[in-house]
N, C-alpha and C positions, 0 to 999 in steps of 0.2 A: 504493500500500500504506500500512497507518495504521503506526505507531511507535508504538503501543502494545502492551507486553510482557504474556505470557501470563500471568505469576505476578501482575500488577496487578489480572485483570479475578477477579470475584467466580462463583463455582459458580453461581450462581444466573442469571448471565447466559449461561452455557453450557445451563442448561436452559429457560432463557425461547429458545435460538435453537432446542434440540432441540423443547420445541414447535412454535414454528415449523416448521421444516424437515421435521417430521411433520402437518403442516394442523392440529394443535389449536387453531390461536390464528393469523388474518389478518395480515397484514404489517400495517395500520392500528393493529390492539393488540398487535404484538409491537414497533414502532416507540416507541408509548405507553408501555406497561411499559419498555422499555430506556431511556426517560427518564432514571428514579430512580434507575439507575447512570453516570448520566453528570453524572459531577463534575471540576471544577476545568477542565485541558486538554483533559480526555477530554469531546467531543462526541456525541450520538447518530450523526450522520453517522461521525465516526470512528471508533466502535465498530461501528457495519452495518458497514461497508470489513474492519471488523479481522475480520471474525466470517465474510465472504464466501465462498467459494472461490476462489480463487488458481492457476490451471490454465497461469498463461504461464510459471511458474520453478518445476513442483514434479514436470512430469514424467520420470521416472526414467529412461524408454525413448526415446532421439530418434526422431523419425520414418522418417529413411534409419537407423537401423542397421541395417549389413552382415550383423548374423549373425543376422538372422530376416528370413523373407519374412512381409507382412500384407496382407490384401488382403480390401476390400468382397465378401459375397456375399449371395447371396434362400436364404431355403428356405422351401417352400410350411408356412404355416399348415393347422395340423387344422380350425380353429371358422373357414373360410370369409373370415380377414381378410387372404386376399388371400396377399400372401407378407410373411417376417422377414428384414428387414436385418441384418446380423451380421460383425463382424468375425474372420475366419480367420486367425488368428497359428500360425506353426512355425519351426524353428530350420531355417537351410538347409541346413546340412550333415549332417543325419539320414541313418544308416544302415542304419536301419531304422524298421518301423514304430512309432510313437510312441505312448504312453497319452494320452488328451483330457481336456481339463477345460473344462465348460461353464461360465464367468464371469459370475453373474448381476447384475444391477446392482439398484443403491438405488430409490428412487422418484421418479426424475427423469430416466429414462432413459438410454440409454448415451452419458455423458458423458468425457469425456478424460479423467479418473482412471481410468473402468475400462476405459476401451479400455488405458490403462498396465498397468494389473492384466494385465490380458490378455495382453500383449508379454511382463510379465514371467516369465507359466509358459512361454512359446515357450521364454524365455532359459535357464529351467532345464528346458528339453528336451524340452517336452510340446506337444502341436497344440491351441489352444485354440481356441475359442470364444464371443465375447460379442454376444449378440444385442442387438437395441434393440427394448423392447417398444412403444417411441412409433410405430413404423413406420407402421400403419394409421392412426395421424393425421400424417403425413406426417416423422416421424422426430424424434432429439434436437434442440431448438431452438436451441439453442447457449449458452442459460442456464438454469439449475438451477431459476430461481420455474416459468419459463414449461413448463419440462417437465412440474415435479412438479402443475401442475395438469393437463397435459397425461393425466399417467399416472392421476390421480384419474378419468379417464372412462373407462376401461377397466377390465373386469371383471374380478376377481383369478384366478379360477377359468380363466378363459381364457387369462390370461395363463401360467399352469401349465402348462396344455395348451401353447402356445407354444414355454415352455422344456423341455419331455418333448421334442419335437418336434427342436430341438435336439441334443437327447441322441440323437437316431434316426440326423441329419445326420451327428454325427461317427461314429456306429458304422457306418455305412454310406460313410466317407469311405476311399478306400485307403490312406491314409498313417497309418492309425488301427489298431492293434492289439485293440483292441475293448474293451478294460478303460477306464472311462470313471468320472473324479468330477465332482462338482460343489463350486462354492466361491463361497457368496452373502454381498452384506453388506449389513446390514438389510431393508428389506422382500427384499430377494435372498436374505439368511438365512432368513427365513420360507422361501420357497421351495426351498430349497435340504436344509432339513427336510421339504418337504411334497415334493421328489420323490423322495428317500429312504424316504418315505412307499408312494409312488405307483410305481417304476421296483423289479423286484426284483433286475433285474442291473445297479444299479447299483454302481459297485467301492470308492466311498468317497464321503462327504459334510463338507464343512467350512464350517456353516454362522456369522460372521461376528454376534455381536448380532441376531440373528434370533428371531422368534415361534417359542411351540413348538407341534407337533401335536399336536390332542386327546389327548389319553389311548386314546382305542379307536382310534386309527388306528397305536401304536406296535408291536402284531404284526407288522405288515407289514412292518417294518423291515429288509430283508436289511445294508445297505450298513453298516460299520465307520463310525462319525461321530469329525469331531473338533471340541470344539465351543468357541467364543472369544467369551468374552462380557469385558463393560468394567467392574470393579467399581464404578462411579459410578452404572451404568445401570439405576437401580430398577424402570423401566418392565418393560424387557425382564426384567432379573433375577429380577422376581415368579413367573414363570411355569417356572422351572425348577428347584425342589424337585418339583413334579408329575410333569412330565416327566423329572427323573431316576429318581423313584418309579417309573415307567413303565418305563423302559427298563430299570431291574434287577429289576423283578418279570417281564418278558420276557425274561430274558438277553439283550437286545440287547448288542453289542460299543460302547464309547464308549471317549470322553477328553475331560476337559472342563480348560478352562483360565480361570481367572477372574481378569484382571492387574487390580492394586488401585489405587486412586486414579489411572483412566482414565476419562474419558467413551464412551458410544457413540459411534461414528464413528472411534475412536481410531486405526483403519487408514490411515483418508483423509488422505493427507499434503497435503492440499490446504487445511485447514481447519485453525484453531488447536486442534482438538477434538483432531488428531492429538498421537501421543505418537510419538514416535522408540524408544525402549528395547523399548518393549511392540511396536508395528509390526512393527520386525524382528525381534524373536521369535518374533511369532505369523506371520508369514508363513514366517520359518524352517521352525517345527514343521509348519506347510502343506505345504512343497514335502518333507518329509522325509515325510512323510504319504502326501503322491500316490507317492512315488516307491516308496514300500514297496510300495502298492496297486496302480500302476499300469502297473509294468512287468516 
């Protein structure tokens, strides 16, 4: 791990890594650009290390915890790719049937933070679900570059389809009461809007810094959203004065929450992008969110 403190490094190197991290800019020129913040101790090498994800001290759920069972399973793909790997998380000692939440992951496939993510709605009581869209090419890599180019060859569209598919798994699982959200972050946020979009009984959406949907596709909206975006994150941000135009010229039902001077990713406690204060907030209002909706 680098020893280099968050308040040191400059906004601008959180957005030269959110390039990166989203394929705008190759590791070759995101390497090059992080040069010219690399002064005095602070190295290139030890700003990449600082900037990494960090997955051996930042997960929240140990793997034997007692009070959720987790366990690998397949569900047949709709588009022919075969079947989806997907982690099934529940709390063990459920009384009854449980509301689901489909766990969509970023663009790097289902990595150890959201398999966490995932543990963590088991723990607040719900049966989850986190698929891995890498599956058809042979699953998460076990590191974030090799994934996310991994997930660049996959059709976004299909991949939708995938996670709808999902959503069919837990509604048709017995331990599942049948009220069902979803809860994506970033490219997962996109989706997690587009099957809100796409699903009419879905029970609630919490899509995470996520893309918004066209404008004509916001009728179709059944699902109550609650929506968490990073004030820092221009990219994303752009796009949601439209979509909120959208959604109250439709009386669609929302909540949107915009925590200030956070980057995108600000969930991921994995990465220095994370913010602690804002995290556990927004995942607070998350699970107070499902639990309205979904039980």
């Amino acid at each position: 791990m680098s020893n280099i403190k968050k308040e040191d490094i400059k906004q601008e190197v959180f957005d030269l890594y959110d390039d990166y991290a989203h394929s705008r800019i190759n590791r070759r020129d995101f390497v090059q650009k992080l040069s010219v913040y690399a002064v005095g101790s602070i190295t290139v090498t030890s700003l990449m290390s600082f900037l990494m994800p960090d997955y051996q001290n930042t997960l929240q759920v140990k793997a034997d915890d007692p009070r959720i069972k987790s366990e690998y399973i397949n569900y047949t793909s709709p588009k022919g790719s075969g079947t989806i790997k997907a982690l099934l998380s529940m709390p063990v000692d459920a009384q009854k049937k449980l509301g689901g939440i489909v766990v969509v992951h970023e663009n790097r496939g289902l990595n150890p933070y959201i398999e966490d993510v995932a543990k963590r709605c088991a723990l607040a009581g719900f049966i989850s679900i986190a698929p891995d869209m890498l599956t058809p090419l042979g699953g998460y890599p076990g590191n974030d570059d090799a994934g996310r180019d991994m997930q660049s060859k996959r059709d976004r569209n299909e991949m939708l389809e995938d996670f709808i598919a999902a959503y069919d798994y837990l509604k048709n699982n017995s331990n599942c009461n049948g009220k069902i959200g979803v809860v994506g972050f970033c490219f997962g946020g996109g989706i997690a809007n587009m099957m809100a979009v796409r699903i009419p009984t879905l029970s609630a959406s919490v899509p995470f810094y996520g893309s918004q949907p066209p404008a004509e596709d916001v009728p179709k909206i059944q699902a109550p959203l609650m929506l968490q975006y990073a004030g820092l994150d221009t990219r994303i941000n752009d796009g949601w004065p439209a979509y909120e135009a959208a959604l109250k010229a439709n009386g669609k039902v929302y909540t949107v929450y915009i925590y200030p001077n956070v980057n995108h990713g600000f969930h991921n406690d994995t990465t220095p992008r994370y913010d602690k204060a804002a995290a556990e907030l927004a995942w607070q209002r998350t699970i107070d969110f499902f639990k309205e909706k979904l039980q």
